[in-house]
C-alpha positions, -999 to 999 in steps of 0.1 A, spaced: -383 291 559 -369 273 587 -390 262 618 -360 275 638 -362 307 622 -400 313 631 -399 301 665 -379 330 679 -403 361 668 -437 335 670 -428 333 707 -426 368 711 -453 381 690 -473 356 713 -459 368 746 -465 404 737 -504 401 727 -507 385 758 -496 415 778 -519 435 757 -552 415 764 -541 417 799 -540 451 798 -503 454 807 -491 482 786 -484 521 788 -468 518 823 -431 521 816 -422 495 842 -449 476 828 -430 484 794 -400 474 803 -406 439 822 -429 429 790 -399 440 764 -369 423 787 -393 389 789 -404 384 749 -377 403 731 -346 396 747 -334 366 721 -344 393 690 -322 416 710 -292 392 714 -293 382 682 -287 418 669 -268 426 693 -242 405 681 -247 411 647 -249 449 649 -236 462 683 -240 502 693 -282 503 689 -282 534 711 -305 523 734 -307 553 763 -340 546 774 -362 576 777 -402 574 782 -416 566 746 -445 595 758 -425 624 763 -412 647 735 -377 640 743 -378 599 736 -389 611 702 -357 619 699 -338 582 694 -357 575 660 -330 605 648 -302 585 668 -310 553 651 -313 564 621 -282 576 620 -268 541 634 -293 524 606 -271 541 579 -240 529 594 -249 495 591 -262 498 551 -229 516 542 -213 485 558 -230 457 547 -232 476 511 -197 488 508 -183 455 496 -163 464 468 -170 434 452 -207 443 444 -195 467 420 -218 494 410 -252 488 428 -287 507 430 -299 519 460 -338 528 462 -352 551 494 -389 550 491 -409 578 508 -376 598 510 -393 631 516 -368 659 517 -346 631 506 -319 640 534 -310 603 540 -304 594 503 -284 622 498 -262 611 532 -262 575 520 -250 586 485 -226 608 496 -206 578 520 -212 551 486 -198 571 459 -201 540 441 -237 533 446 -265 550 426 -290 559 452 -326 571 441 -347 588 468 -390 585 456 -416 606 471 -453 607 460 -445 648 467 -414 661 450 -423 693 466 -402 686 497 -374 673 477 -376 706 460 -377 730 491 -346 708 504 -328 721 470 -338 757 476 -321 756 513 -291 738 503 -262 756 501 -239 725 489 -246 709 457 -262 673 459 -242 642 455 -239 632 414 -248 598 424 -282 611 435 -310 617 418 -350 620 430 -375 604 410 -412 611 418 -435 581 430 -458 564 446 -447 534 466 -481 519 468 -478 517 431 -443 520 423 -436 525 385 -394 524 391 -377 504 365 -346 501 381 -336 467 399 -325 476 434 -302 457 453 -315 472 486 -345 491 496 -340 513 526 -363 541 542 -361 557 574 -395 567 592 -425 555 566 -456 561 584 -480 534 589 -490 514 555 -462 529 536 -438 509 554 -454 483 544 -459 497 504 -420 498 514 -419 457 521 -442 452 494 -419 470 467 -384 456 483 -403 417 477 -414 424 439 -385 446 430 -358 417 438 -339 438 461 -316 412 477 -316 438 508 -348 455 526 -336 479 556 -352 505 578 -370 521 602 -404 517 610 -427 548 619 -462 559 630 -478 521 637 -516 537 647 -515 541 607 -518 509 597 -548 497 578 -560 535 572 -566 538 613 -568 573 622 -579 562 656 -557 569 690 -567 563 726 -567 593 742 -540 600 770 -533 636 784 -499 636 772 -483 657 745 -467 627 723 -506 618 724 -520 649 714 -494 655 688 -503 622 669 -544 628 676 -537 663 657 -518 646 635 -545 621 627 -569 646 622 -545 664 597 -543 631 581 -583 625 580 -586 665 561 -560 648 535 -574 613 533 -610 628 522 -594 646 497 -587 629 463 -554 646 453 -543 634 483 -547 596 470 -520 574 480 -497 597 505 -503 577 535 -532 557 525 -536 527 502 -571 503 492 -542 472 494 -540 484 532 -571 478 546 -573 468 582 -584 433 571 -545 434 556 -536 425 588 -518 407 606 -494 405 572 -485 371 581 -501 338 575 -486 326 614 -495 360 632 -532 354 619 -532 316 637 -523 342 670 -546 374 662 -573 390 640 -578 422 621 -599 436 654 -572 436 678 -545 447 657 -564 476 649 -565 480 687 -527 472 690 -524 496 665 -548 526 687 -527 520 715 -491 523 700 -484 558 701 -474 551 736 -461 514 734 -434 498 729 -456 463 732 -480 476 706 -457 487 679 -433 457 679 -464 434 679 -470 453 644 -437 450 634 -427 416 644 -462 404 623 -437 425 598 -409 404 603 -431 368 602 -441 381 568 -409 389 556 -395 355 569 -423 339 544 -413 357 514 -380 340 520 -359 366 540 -337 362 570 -346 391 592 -331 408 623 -350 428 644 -345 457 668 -362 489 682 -385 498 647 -352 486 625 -356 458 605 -325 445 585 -334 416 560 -318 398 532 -332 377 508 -322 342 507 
């Protein structure tokens, strides 16, 4: 790793927590001023690289900005079926960790008839229901396999890991099993950040995205007390002294405030990309080049 390549998100992940201790978040102009000042060279940088994020801004705590994790998710499978569809790779393996219902393998495999794309969920339930209200068959290059990301026993060698949405820790299970496995790519979207290191905390705010994820939580806690539950969202190697990930966020923060960067997200932007660039500082010392935009992380390994 490059001191070039760890001065761009350093900088950033510095600016942000300094808006946080100041107390300069959950104000959407607020918002917005903080994210222009500290993420604009992370968003040039992708912008060139992968131009279209759809970026419509609508308030992170209403209902309807929920609804641009679907838009870039879509826009996050354009760019794997690009970067993957070289013909010269050949026949590859595609893994999707915490798939679910599985709908975004399924997509991916259908648009890389060539890959062989494997969608893993600790619940094949959901998977199975998805079957059931299918009307077209699945793609033959599909197939589901039933685990737990936390403590993956895959024996296929990926050459990208991809997910779209893991909650909290699992994105991280999600890292974790991209860096062991050898996948020479690690791409998706990042998903429920007040979950990290088991937190089931939120601040309350009288707004519906807020009481959604507080009900939510509370769902979570029934589950998390429960042993057959064991390893769905949850995971003893995710502990909130876990974090920061990175060896250069912890010269920056401690385990304390990120787990009060982490009570605070549901209705930051400045919160949950101080999570996810500690994310991409990790990443960057496992020995991967990252790029970095709105919860999507696209890495390759050097």
């Amino acid at each position: 790793m490059n001191t070039g390549e760890l001065e761009i998100p350093l900088t950033a992940l510095a600016g942000l927590l300094g808006l946080f201790r100041q107390g300069r978040i959950n104000a959407l102009e607020l918002e917005r001023e903080g994210m222009l000042r500290w993420t604009n060279s992370l968003t040039a940088i992708w912008d060139e690289k992968y131009p279209g994020f759809p970026n419509q801004y609508f308030p992170y705590t209403s209902l309807r900005g929920q609804h641009r994790r679907g838009r870039r998710d879509e826009y996050l499978k354009n760019i794997i079926v690009r970067i993957l569809a070289d013909p010269a790779a050949g026949d590859i393996v595609v893994v999707n960790p915490a798939c679910v219902f599985g709908r975004h393998a399924r997509d991916l495999a259908a648009r890389m008839t060539r890959a062989t794309v494997v969608g893993t969920d600790i619940e094949p339930g959901w998977n199975r229901l998805y079957r059931l209200a299918r009307i077209l068959p699945f793609p033959n290059n599909y197939s589901f396999v039933k685990d737990n990301v936390f403590a993956s026993s895959l024996t296929v060698r990926p050459i990208a890991v991809v997910f779209f949405g893991a909650c909290g820790a699992v994105s991280d299970g999600a890292f974790d099993y991209a860096i062991d496995s050898g996948a020479a790519y690690l791409m998706g979207r990042t998903c429920c950040h007040d979950n990290i290191g088991g937190n089931l905390s939120v601040i309350p705010r009288a707004t519906l995205v807020n009481r959604f994820f507080r009900f939510k939580n509370w769902a979570y806690g029934r589950m998390k007390a429960k042993p057959r539950y064991a390893g769905y969202y949850f995971s003893d190697r995710y502990t909130p002294a876990a974090y920061p990930r990175s060896g250069a966020a912890r010269e920056l923060s401690s385990s304390e405030e990120f787990m009060a960067v982490a009570r605070n997200s549901v209705e930051s932007d400045i919160c949950r990309t101080i999570i996810d660039l500690d994310r991409y500082l990790y990443l960057l010392e496992k020995g991967f080049s990252v790029n970095y935009q709105g919860e999507l992380f696209v890495a390759l390994r050097k």
